[in-house]
C-alpha positions in Angstrom: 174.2 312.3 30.1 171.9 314.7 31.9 168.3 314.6 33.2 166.8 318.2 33.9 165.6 318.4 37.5 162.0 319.9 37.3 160.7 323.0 38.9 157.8 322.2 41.7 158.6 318.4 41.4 161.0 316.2 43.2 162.7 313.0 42.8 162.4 310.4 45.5 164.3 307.8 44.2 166.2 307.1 41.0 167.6 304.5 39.1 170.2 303.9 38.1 172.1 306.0 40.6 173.3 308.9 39.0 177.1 310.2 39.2 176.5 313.3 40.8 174.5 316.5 40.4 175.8 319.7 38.6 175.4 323.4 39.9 172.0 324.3 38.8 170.7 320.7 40.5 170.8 318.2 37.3 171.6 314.5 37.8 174.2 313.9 35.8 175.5 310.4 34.5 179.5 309.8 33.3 179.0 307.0 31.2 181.7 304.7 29.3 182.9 304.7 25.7 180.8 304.2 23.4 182.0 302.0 20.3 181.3 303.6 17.6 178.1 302.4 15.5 177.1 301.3 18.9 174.1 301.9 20.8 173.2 302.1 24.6 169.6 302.0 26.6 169.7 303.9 29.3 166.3 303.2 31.6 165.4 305.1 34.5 163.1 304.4 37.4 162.1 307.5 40.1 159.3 308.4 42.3 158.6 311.5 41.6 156.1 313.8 43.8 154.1 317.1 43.5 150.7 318.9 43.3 148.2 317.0 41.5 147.7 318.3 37.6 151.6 319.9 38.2 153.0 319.6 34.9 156.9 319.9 33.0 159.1 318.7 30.5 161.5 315.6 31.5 164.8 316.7 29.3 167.2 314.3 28.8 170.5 315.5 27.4 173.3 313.5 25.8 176.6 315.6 25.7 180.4 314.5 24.8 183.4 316.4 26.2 185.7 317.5 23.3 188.7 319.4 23.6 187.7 320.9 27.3 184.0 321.6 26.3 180.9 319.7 26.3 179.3 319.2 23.0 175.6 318.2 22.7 174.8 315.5 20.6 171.2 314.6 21.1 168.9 315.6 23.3 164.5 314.3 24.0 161.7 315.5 25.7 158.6 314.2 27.4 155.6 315.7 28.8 155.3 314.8 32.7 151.8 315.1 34.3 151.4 314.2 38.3 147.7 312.9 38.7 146.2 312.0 41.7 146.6 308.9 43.2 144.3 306.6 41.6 144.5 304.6 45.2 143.8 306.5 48.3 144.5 305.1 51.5 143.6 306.5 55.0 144.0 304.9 58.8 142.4 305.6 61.9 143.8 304.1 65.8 139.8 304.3 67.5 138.1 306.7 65.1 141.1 309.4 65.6 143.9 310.0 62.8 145.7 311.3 65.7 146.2 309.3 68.6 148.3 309.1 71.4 148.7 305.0 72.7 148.6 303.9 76.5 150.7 301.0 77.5 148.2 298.0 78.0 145.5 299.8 75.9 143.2 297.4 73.4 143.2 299.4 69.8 141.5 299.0 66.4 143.2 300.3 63.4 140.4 301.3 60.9 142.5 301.1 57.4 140.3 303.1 54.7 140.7 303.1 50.8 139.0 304.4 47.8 139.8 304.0 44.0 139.6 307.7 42.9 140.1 306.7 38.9 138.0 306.8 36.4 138.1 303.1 35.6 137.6 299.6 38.0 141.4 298.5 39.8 141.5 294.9 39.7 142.9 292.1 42.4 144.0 295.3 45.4 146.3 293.5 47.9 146.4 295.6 51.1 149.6 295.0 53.0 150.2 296.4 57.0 153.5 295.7 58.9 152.1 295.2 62.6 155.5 294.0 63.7 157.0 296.9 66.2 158.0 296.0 69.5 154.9 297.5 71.3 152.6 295.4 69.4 151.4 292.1 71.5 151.4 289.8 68.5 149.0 287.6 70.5 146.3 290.2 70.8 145.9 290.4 67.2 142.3 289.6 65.7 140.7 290.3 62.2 137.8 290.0 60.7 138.9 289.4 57.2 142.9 288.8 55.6 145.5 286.5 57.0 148.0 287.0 59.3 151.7 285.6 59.3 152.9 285.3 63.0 156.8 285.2 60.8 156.2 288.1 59.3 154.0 289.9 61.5 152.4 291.0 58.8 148.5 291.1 57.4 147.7 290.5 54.3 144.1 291.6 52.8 143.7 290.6 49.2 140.4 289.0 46.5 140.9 285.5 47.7 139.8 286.8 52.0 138.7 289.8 51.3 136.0 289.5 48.3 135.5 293.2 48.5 138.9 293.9 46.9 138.9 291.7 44.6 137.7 294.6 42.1 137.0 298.7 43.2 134.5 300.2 41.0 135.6 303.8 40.4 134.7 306.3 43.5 134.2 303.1 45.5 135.2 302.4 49.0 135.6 299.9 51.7 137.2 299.3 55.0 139.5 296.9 56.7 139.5 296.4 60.9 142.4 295.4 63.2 142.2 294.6 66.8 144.6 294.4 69.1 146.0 295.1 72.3 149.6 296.9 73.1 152.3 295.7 75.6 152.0 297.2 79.3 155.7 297.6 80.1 158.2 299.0 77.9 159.5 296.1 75.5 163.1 295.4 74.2 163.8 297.0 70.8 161.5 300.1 71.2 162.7 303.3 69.9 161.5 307.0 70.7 158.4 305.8 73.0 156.2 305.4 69.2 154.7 302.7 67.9 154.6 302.7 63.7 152.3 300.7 61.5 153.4 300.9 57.5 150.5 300.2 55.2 150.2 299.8 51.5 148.0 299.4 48.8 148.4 298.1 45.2 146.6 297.1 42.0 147.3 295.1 39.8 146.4 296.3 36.6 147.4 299.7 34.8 145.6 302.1 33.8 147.2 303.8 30.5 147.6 307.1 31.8 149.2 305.7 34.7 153.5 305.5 35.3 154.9 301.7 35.6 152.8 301.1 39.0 149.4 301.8 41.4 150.5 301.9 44.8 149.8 303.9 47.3 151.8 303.8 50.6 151.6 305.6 54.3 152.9 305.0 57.7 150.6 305.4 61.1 152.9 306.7 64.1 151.3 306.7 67.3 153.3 308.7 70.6 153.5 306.3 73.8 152.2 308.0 76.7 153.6 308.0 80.0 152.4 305.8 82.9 152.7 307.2 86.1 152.4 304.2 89.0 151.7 304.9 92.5 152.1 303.5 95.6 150.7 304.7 98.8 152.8 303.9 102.3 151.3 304.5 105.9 153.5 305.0 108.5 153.1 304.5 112.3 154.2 305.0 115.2 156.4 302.0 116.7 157.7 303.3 119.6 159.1 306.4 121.0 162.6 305.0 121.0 162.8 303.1 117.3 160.5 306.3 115.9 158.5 305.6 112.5 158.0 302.2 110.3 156.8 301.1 107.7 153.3 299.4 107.8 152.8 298.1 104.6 152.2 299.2 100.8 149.8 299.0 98.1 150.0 299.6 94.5 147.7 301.9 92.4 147.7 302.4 88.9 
């Protein structure tokens, strides 16, 4: 079996996983026998990304080798629209989308949605994975959701946060997190950044809509350096036993 790839589109994920892809880029499947008077329902699940109002044709094909050569036996079609996002999602670290942290530095993550569809989105549930090394877990404070110190996660959803509870189409809203990051570098670190993954989800459909509203993004924040000094004055002991040290302070 074969599933076209599309032209200006892209597949991020796919299931199930297909056998392998021929020359001009279609995923193809090898399946089993089939018995015959038998049937087979094949379902697939993908991600699949583009520019909003990009439109093809998702071809499947169902072909069976005979004597050396493939032979088509049925084929189907389906219209394939990307749409916008119905739920749009946007975070800030102290007003700035782009912001470079500072060891020991107090931050508030401004997380920013809007429901850009035509019709209300019922019980959103905002999800945000706080739980990178550079994060003091202590420091955290909110003003609405719940926080799981095992998961070091927050949770925002209709039964803490009212607001979400139900978005009115074109309307928006706002969710704050404080906190404070570590002042030395902390074990499990990687590439001097800190990441924050967020996502957003409704949970009802709307028709024109594939199998799911959810909207995810990742905030990724460069470590800056910390340069510590410390100041020494030398004098002069005696002629004999030359310079010593006096004593140190430390600056930051």
């Amino acid at each position: 079996m074969i599933l076209e790839s599309l032209k200006g589109l892209s597949f991020s994920f796919i299931e199930p996983q297909h056998s392998s892809r021929d020359s001009v880029g279609n995923y193809v499947w090898q399946n089993t026998d089939l018995e015959p008077q038998k049937e087979q329902r094949v379902n697939f699940k993908a991600i699949i990304s583009g520019n909003d109002d990009s439109g093809q044709i998702l071809k499947a094909i169902f072909k069976v080798p005979v004597r050396g050569k493939d032979i088509v036996i049925s084929e189907t079609d389906e219209d394939l629209v990307v749409v916008a996002n119905p739920l749009a999602l946007d975070v800030t670290i102290n007003d700035s989308r782009v912001y470079s942290v500072t060891p020991g530095e107090n931050l508030q993550y401004k997380i920013n949605f809007k429901n850009n569809y035509s019709v209300p989105l019922k019980d959103v549930v905002i999800s945000a994975d706080f739980s990178d090394p550079w994060v003091d877990q202590s420091s955290i404070r909110l003003d609405t959701g719940f926080y799981s110190s095992k998961t070091k996660k927050i949770t925002w959803n209709g039964g803490n946060t009212p607001a979400i509870l139900s978005l009115d189409s074109g309307e928006t809203g706002e969710v704050m997190v404080y906190l404070g990051v570590k002042k030395i570098y902390p074990k499990g670190a990687i590439n001097n950044q800190m990441n924050v993954k967020i996502e957003i989800s409704a949970a009802n459909k709307p028709g024109s809509i594939g199998t799911q509203v959810l909207t995810k993004t990742e905030s990724v924040s460069k470590i800056n350096g910390r340069l510590v000094l410390i100041p020494k004055v030398l004098f002069k002991d005696n002629p004999q036993t030359g310079f010593s040290w006096y004593g140190a302070a430390k600056s930051e």
